[in-house]
Every structure is written in structure tokens, then in C-alpha cells.
C-alpha positions as CSV (number, residue, x, y, z in Angstrom):
1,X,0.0,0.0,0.0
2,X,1.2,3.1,-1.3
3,X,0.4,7.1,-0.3
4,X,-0.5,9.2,-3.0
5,X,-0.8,12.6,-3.3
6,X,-3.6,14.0,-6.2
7,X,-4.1,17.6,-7.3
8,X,-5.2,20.0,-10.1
9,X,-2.0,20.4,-12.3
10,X,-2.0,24.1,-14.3
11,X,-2.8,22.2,-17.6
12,X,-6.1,20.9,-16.4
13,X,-4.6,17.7,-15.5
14,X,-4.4,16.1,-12.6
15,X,-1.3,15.5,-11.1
16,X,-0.9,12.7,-8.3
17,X,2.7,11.6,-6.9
18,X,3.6,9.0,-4.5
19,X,6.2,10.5,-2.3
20,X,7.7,7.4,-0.7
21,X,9.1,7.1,-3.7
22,X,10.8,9.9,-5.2
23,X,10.3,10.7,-8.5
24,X,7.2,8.4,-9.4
25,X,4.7,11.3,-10.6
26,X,2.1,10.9,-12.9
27,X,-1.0,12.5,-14.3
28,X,-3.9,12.1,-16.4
29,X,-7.2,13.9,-17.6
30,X,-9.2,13.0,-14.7
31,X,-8.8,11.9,-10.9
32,X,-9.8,8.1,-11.9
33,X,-7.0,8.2,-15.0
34,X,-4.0,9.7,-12.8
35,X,-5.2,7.0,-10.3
36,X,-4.9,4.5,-12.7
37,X,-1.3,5.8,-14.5
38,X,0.2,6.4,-10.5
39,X,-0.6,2.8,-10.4
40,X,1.2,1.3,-13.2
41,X,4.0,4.2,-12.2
42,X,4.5,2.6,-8.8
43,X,4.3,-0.8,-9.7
44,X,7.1,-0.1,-12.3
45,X,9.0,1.7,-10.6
46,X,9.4,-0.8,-7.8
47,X,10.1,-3.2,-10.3
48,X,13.2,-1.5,-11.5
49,X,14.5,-1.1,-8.1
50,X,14.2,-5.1,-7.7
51,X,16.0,-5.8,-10.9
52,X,19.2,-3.4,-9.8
53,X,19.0,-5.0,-6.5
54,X,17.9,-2.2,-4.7
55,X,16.0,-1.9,-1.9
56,X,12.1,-0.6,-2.2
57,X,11.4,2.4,0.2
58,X,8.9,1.6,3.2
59,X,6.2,3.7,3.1
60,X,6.5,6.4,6.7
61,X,4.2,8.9,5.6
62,X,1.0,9.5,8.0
63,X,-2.0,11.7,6.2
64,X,-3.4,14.6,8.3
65,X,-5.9,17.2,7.6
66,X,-4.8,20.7,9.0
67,X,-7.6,23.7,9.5
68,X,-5.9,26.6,9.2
């Protein structure tokens, strides 16, 4: 199980990263699409880091809602 962060890119894209994993960003015309591409994103990215032999980041981030 993976975090993922989603939000309204400045092309009318959305934009959703997972950040335990830097550098696996993706995007797509609507939530459900960059859902779907963040998926296929992760998945290949951890499967790159197996095949050089390198470990795959734990996921260590908490979600919280802050009122401000």
C-alpha cells in the first residue's frame, strides 16, 4: 500500500505523486485516469529497483488534515 498525493496540475490535469518514492509522478485527464497511471508508475517503478538490487522504500508517511 502506497500514499499518493492527487491535485489540479495548471494544464487541467491532474497530477498525483507517491512520495515514498521519489520521482514516481504521474497525471492524467481526470482523478480516476491519474489514479490509474500512479498505479502502473509505482508498480514499475518498484520493479526497476528489484531488478538493480535495490532496496524498495517503506512507506513512513501519515496523512493529516490541517484547518488553518
Amino acid at each position: 500500500m502506497r500514499q499518493i498525493v492527487l491535485y489540479p496540475g495548471e494544464d487541467n490535469f491532474w497530477v498525483v505523486e507517491c512520495p515514498s518514492l521519489h520521482g514516481c509522478i504521474s497525471q492524467g485527464k481526470t482523478k480516476e485516469e491519474a489514479i490509474a497511471n500512479i498505479k502502473e508508475a509505482i508498480d514499475l517503478y518498484i520493479e526497476c529497483l528489484e531488478e538493480d538490487g535495490i532496496a524498495v522504500p517503506e512507506e513512513k508517511y501519515e496523512v493529516l488534515s490541517l484547518v488553518v
